[in-house]
TIZAKOL-147882 format. One line per 2 residues: their letters; for each residue x, y, z of N, C-alpha, C. Coordinates in steps of 0.02 Angstrom, whole numbers, plus 32768, in hexadecimal, padded with zeros to 4 digits. Example, Ala and Ser with C-alpha at 12.3 -4.5 7.8 and 13.67 -1.06 7.14 Angstrom:
as	8294:7EE4:8186:8267:7F1F:8186:8294:7F5B:8186 ~ 8282:7F90:8162:82AC:7FCB:8165:8285:8002:818A $
//
This chain:
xx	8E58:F496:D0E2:8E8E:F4C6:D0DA:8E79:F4FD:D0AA ~ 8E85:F531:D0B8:8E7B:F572:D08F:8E94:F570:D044 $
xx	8E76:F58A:D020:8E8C:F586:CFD0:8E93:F5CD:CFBE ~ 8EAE:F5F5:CFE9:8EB0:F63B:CFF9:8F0D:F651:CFF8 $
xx	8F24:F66A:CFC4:8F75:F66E:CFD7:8F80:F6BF:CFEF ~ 8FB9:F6B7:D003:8FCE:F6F8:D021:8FF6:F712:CFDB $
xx	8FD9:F73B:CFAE:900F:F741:CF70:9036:F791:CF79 ~ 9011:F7B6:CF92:9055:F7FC:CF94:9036:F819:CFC2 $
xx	905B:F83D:CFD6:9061:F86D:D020:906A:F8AC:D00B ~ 9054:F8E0:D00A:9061:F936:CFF4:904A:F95A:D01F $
xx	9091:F989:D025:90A7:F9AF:D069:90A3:F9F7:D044 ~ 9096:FA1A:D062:90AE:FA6B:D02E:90D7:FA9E:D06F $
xx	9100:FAC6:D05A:912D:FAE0:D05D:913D:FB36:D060 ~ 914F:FB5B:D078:9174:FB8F:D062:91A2:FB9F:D025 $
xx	91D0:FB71:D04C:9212:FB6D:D021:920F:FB2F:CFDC ~ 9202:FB2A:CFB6:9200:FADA:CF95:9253:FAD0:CF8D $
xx	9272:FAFE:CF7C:92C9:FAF2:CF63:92E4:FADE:CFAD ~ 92CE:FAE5:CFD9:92EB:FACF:D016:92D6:FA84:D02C $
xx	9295:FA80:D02F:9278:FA2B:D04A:929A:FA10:D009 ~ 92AF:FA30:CFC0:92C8:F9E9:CFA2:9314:F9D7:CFBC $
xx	9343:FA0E:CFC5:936C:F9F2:CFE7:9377:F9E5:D015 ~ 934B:F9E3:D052:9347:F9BE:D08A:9336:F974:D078 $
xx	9307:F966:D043:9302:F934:D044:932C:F904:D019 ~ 934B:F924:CFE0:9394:F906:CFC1:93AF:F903:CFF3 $
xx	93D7:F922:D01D:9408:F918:D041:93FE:F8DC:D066 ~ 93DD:F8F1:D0AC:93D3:F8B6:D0CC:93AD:F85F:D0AC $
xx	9380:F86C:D084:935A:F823:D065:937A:F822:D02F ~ 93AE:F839:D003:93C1:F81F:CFD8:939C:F819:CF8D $
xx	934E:F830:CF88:9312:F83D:CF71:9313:F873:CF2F ~ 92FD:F878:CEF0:930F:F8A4:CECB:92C8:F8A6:CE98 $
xx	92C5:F8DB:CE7E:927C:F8F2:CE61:9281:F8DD:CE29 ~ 9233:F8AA:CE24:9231:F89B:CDD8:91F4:F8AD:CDB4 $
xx	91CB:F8E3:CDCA:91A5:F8F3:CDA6:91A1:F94E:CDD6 ~ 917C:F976:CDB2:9158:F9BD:CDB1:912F:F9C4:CD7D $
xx	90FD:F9CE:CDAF:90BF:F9C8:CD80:90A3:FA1D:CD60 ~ 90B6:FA20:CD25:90A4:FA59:CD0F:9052:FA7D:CD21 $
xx	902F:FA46:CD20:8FD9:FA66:CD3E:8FD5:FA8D:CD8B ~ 8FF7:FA79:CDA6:8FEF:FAAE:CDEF:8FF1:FAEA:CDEA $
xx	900D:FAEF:CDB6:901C:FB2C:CDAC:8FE4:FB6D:CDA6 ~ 8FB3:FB42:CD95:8F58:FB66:CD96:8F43:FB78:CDD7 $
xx	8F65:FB4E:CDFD:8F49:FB62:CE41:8F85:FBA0:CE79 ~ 8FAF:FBB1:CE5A:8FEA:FBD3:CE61:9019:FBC7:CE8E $
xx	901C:FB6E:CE95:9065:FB59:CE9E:908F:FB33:CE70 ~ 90D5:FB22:CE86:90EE:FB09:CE6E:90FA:FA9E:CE9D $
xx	9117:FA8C:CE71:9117:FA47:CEA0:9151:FA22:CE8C ~ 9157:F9E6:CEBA:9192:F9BA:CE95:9174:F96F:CEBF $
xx	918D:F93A:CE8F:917E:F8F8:CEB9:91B9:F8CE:CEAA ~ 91C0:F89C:CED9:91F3:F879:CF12:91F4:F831:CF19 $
xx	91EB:F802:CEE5:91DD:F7BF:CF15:9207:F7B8:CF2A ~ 91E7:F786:CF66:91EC:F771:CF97:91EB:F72C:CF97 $
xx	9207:F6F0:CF7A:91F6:F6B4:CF5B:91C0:F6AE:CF2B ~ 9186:F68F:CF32:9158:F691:CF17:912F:F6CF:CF1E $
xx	9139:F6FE:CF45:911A:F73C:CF4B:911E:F780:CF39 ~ 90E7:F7A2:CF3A:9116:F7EC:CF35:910B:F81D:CF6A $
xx	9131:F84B:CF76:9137:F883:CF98:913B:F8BB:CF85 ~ 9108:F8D7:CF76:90FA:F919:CF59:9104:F956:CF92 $
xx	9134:F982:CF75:9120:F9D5:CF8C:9104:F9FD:CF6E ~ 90D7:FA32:CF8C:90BD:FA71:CF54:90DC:FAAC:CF89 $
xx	90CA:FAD7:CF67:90E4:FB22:CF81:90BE:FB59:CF4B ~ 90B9:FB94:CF7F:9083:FBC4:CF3D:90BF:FBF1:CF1B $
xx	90B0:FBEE:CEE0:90DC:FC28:CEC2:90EA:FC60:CED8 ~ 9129:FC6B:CEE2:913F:FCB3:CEF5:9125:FCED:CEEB $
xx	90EE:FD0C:CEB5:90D1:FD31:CE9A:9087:FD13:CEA8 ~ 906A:FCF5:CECF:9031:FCE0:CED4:901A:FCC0:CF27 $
xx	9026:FCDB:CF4E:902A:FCD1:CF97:8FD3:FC9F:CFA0 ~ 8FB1:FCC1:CF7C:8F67:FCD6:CF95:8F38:FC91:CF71 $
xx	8F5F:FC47:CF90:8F40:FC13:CF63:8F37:FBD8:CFA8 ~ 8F0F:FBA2:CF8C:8EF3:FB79:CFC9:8F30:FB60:CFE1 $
xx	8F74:FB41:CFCA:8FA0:FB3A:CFF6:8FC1:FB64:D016 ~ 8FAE:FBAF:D000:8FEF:FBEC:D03E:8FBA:FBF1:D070 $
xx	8F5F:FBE7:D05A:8F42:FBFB:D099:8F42:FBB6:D0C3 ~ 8F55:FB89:D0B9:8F5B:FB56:D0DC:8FA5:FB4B:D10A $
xx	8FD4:FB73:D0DD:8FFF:FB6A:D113:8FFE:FBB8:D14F ~ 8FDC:FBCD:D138:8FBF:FC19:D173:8F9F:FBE1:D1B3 $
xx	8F6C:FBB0:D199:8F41:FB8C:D1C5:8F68:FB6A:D1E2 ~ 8FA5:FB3F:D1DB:8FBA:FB0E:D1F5:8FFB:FB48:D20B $
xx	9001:FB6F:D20E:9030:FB8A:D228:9088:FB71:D226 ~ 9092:FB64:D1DA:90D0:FB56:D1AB:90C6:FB27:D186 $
xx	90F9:FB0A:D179:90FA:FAD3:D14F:90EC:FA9A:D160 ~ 90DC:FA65:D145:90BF:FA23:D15B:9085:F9DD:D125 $
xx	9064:F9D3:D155:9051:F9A6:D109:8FFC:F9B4:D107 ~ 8FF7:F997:D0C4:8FB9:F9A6:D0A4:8F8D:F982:D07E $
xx	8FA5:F954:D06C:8F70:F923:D04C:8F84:F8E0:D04D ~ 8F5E:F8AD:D046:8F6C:F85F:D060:8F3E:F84F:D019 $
xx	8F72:F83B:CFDA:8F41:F824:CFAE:8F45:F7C9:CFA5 ~ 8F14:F7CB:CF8D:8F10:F768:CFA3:8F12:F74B:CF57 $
xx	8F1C:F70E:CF50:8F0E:F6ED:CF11:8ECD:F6BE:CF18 ~ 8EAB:F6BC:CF00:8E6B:F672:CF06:8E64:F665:CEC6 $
xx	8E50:F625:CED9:8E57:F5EC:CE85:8E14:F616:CE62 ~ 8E20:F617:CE21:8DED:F625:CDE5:8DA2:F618:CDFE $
xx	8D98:F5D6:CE0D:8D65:F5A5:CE0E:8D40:F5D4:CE47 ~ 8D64:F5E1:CE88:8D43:F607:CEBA:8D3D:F647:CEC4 $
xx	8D66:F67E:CE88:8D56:F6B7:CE89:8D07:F6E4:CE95 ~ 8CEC:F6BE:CE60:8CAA:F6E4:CE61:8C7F:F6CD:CEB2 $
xx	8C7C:F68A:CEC8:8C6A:F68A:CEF8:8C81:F6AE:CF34 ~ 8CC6:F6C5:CF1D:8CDD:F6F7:CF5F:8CAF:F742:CF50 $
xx	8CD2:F740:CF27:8C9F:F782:CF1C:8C48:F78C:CF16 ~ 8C2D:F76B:CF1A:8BD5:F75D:CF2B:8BD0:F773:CF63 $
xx	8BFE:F74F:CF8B:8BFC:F74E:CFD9:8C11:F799:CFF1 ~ 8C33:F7A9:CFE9:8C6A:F7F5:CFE8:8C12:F825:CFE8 $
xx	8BF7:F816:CFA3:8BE4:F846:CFAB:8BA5:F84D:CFB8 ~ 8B96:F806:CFCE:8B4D:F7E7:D008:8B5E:F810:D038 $
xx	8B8C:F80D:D04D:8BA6:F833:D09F:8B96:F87F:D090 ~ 8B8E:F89D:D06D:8B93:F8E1:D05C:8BE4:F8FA:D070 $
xx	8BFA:F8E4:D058:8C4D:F90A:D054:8C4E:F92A:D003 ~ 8C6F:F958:CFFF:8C7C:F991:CFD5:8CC7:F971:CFB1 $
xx	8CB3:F97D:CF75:8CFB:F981:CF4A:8D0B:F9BC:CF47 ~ 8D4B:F9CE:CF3E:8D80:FA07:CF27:8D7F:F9F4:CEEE $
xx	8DA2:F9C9:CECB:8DBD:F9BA:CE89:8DB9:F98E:CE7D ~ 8DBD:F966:CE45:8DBA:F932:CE22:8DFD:F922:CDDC $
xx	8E2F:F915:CDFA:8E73:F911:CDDC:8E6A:F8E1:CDB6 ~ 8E76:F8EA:CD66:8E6F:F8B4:CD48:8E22:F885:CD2F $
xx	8E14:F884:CD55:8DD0:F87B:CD4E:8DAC:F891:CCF2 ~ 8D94:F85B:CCD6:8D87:F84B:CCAD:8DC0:F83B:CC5B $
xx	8E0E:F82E:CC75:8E38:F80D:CC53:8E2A:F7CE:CC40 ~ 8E54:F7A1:CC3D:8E3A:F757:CC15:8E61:F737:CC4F $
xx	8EA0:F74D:CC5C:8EB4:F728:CC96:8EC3:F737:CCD6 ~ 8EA2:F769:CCD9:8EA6:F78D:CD38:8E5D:F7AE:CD36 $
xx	8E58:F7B1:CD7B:8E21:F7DA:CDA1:8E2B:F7E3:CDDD ~ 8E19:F81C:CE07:8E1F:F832:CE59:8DE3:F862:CE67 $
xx	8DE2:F872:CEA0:8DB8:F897:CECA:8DDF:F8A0:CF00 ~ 8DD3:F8E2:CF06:8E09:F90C:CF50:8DBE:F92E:CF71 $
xx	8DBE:F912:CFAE:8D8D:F926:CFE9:8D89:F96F:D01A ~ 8D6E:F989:D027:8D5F:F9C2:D03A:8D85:F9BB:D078 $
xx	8DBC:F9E8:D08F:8DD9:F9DB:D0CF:8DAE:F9EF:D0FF ~ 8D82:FA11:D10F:8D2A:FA1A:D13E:8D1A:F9F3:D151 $
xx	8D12:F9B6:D10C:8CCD:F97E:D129:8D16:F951:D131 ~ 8D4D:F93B:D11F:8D6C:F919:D14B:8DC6:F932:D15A $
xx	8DB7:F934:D198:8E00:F966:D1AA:8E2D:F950:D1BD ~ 8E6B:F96A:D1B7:8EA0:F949:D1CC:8ED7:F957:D18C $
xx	8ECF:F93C:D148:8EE0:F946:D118:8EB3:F940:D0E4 ~ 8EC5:F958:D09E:8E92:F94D:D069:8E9E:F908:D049 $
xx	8E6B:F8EC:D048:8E6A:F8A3:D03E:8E54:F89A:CFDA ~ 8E89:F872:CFD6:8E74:F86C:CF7F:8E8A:F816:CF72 $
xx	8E4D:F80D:CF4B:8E42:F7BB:CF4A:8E48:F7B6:CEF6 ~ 8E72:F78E:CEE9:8E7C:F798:CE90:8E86:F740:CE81 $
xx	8E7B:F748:CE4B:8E8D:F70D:CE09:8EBF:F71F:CDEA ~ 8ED2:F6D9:CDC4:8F09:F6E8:CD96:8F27:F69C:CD79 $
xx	8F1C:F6A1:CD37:8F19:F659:CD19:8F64:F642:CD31 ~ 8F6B:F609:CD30:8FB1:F5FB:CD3E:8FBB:F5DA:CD94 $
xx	8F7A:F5DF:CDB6:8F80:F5C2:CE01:8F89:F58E:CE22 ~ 8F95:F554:CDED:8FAD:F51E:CDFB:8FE8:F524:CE0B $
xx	901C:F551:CDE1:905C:F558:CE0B:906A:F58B:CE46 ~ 90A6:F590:CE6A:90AE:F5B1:CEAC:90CF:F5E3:CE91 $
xx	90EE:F5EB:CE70:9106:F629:CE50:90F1:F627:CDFD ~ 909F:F62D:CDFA:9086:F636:CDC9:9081:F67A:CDBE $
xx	906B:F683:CD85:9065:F6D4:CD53:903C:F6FB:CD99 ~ 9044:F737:CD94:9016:F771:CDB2:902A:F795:CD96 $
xx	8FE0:F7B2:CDA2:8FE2:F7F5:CD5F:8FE7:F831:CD88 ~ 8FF2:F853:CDBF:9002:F884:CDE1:904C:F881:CDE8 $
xx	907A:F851:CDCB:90C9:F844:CDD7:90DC:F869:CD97 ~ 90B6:F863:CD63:90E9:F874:CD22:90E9:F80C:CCFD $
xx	90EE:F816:CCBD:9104:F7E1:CCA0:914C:F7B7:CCC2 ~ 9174:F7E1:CCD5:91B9:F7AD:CCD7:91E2:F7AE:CD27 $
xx	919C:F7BA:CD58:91BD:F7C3:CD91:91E8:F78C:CDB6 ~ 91DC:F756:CDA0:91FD:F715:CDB5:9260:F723:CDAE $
xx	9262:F742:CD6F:92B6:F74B:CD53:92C5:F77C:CD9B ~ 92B2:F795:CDC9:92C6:F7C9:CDE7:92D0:F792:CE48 $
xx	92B6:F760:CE47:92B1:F73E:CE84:92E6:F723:CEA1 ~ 930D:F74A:CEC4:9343:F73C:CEE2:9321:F71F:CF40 $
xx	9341:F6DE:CF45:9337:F6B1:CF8C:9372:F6AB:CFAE ~ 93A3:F6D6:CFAD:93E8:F6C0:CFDD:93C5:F6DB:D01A $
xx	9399:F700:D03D:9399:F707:D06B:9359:F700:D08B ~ 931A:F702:D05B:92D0:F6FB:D076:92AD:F6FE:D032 $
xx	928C:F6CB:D05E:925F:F6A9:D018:9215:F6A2:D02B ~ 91F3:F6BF:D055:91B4:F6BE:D050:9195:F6EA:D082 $
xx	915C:F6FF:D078:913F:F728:D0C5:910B:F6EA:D0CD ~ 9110:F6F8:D11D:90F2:F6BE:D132:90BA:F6CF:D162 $
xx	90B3:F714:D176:9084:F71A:D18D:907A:F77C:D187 ~ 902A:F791:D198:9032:F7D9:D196:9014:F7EA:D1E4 $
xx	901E:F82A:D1F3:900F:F82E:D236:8FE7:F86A:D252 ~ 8F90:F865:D23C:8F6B:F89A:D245:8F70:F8BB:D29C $
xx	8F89:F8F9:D2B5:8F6B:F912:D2E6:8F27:F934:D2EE ~ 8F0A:F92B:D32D:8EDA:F955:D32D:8EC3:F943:D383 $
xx	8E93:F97E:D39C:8E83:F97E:D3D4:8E5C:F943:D3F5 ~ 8E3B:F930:D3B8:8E05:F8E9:D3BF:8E1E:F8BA:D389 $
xx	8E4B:F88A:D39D:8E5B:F855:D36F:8E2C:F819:D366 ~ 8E17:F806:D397:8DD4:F7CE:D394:8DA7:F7E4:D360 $
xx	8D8A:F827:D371:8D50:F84A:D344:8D6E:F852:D2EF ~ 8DA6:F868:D2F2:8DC9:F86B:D2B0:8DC8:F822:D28D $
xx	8DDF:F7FC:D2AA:8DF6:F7B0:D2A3:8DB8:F7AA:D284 ~ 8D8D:F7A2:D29A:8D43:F793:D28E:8D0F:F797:D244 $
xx	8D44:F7DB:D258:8D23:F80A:D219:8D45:F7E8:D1CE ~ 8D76:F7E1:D1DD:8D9B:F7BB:D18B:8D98:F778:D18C $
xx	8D95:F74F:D1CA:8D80:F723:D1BC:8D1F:F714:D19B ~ 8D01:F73C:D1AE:8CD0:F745:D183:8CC9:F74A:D138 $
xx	8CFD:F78C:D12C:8D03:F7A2:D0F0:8D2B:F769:D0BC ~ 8D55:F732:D0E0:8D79:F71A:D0BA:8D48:F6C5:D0C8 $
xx	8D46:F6C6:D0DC:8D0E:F684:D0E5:8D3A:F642:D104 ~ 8D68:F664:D147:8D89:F64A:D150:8D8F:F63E:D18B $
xx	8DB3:F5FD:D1B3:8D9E:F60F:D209:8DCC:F62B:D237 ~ 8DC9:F648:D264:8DFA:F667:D299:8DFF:F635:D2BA $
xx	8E57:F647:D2C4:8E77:F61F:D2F4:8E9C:F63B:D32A ~ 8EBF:F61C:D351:8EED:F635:D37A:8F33:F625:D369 $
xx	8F69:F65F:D357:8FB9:F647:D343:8FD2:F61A:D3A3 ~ 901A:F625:D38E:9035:F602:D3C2:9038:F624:D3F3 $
xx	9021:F65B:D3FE:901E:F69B:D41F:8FCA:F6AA:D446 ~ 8F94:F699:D426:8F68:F69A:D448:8F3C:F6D9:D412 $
xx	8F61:F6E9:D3DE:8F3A:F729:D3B7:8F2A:F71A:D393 ~ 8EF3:F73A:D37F:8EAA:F70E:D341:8ED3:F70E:D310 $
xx	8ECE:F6DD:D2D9:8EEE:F6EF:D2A2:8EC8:F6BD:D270 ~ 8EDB:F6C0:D22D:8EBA:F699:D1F8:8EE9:F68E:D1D2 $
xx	8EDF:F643:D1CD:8F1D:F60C:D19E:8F09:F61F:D16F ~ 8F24:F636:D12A:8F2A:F617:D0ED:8F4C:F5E8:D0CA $
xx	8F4F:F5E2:D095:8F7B:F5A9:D06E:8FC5:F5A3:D076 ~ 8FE5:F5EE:D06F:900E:F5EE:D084:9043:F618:D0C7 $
xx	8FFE:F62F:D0DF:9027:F66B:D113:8FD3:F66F:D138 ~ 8FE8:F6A6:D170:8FD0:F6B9:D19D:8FAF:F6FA:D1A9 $
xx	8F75:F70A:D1B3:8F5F:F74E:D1CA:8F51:F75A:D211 ~ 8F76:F786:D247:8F6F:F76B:D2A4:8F4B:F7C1:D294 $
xx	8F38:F7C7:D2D1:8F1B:F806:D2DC:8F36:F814:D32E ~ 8F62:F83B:D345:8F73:F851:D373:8F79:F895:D394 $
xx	8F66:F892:D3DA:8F62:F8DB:D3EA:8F85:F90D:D3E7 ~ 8F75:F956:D3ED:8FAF:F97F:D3D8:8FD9:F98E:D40E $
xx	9016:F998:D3F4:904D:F9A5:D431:9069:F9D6:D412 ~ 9072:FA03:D3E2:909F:FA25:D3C9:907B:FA6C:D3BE $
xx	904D:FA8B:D3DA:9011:FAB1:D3D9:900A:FABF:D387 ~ 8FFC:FAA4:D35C:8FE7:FAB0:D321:8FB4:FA97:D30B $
xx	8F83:FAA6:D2FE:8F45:FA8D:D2DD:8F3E:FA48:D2C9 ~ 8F0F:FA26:D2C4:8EF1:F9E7:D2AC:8F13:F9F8:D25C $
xx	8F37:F9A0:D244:8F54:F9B4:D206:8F8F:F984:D1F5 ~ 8FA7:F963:D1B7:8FDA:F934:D1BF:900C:F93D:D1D8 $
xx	9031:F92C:D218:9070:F947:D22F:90B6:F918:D22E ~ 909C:F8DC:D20A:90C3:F8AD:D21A:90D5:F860:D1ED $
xx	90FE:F850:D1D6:90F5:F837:D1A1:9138:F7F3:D1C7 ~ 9138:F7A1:D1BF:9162:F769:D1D2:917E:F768:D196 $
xx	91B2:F764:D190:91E7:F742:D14C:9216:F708:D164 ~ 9211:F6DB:D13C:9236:F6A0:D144:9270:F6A4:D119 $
xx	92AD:F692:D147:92EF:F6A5:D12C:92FF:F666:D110 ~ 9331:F669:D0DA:935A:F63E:D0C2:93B7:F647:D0D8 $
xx	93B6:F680:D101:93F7:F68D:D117:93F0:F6BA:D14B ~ 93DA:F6B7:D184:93CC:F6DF:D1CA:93F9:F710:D1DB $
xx	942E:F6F0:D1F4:947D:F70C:D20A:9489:F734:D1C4 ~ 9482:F72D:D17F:948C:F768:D160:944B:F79B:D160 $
xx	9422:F796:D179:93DF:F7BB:D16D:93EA:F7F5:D1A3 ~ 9406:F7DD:D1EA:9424:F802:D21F:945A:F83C:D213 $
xx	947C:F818:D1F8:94A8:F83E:D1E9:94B0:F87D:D1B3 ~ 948A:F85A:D194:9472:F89C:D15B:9443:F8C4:D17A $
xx	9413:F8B8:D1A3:93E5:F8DE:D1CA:93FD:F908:D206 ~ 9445:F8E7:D218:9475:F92B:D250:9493:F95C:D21F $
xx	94BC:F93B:D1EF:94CB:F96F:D1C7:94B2:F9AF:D1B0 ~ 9477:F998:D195:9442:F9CD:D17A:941B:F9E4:D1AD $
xx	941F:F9EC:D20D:93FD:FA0C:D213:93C0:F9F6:D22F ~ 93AA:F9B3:D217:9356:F99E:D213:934D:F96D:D240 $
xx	938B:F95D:D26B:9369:F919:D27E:9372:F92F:D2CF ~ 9321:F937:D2FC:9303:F93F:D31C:930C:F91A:D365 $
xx	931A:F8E2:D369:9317:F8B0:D3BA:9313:F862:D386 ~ 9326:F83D:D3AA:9350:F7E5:D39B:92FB:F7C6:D357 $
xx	9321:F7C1:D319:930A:F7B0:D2D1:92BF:F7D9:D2D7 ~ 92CB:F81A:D2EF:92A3:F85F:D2CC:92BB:F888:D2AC $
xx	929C:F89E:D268:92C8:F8C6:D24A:9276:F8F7:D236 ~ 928F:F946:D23A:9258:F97C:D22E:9264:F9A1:D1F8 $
xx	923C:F980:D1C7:9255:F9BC:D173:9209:F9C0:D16E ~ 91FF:FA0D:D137:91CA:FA1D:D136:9186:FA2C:D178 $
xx	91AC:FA2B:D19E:917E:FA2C:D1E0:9158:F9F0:D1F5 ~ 9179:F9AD:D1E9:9167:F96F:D1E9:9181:F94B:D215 $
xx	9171:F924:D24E:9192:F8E8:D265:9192:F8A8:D23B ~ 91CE:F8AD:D236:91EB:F86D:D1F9:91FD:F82B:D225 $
xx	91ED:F803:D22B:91EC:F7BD:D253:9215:F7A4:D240 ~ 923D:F788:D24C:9286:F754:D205:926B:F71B:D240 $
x	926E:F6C7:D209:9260:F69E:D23D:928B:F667:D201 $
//
């Protein structure tokens, strides 16, 4: 079994004041951290758990169009998602990373990286596509809703579950899903499978990565994210209200197919 968790999901945005109340409204979900450092890169952000998880948005500052998330949402043609960051135990960090960069894959950044109790590496979306992939540490991984240091100190006080409590799977499109599949299963040292559906995908610890073809003519890129409800029939209903909810337990915020299961 994979020792690989699914720990946050980050989508970026146009609007950020809008995806947060789409996502208050319908999930019930409320921000417990903004991370003042994005701000170097000229957005702003907010994060979301999700039970044990988080759900990060960014968006570029209003006065600053001209940064890797506005030219990314030029590429993906709106809003949608953007990075799949993982947790791996301490013990296997560095061996992930040997490997990472045996393969010749390219870092972007290195978040954290050289603290006492976190470290990450965010991967070149080139050498593996789909989303930007970031593999981090973080003392405290024995528990399921242990410390992370991309949440803020006290994101736990902010975890509201009346209505969904975990993402359970993410959902790369692209023209070649086998070849994609392939590719992160490489990068992650992990094996491809087939979901219940027949589309490559890779188990982790706690969730799912499928790679499926495109139907929505938009570029190779995260389009799609499973959430497991703790209250369905209210998840619906908040999702007609507001607008977002798409065809039977689909709901579309941020330019996302939202799975409720």
């Amino acid at each position: 079994m994979s020792d690989i968790r699914m720990r946050q999901i980050c989508l970026v945005a146009h609007d950020l004041a809008r995806i947060q109340h789409q996502l208050e409204s319908v999930f019930n979900i409320e921000v417990a951290y903004r991370d003042p450092g994005v701000g170097a890169h000229g957005l702003h952000n907010m994060l979301m758990p999700v039970g044990n998880q988080l759900l990060e948005t960014v968006s570029p500052l209003p006065d600053q169009p001209d940064t890797a998330g506005g030219r990314y949402l030029q590429r993906r043609g709106g809003d949608g998602g953007y990075m799949v960051i993982m947790q791996v135990p301490r013990a296997a960090y560095r061996g992930h990373r040997q490997r990472i960069e045996g393969l010749g894959i390219r870092l972007v950044a290195e978040p954290g990286e050289g603290l006492p109790d976190t470290g990450g590496i965010q991967l070149h979306p080139k050498d593996v596509p789909g989303a930007i992939p970031e593999l981090r540490w973080n003392d405290g991984e024995a528990q399921p809703d242990g410390p992370w240091w991309p949440a803020g100190p006290d994101w736990r006080q902010a975890r509201n579950t009346s209505i969904i409590d975990a993402i359970s799977a993410a959902e790369i499109q692209t023209s070649e899903p086998a070849t994609l599949a392939a590719r992160w299963g490489e990068v992650l040292d992990e094996p491809v499978t087939s979901d219940a559906h027949g589309h490559p995908a890779i188990a982790l610890a706690d969730a799912q990565i499928r790679f499926v073809p495109i139907t929505d003519g938009r570029p190779t890129g995260l389009g799609g994210l499973d959430l497991h409800t703790t209250d369905l029939d209210q998840a619906l209903t908040n999702a007609e209200a507001n607008g977002c909810l798409f065809d039977d337990r689909l709901v579309m915020i941020c330019g996302m197919r939202l799975r409720l299961h």
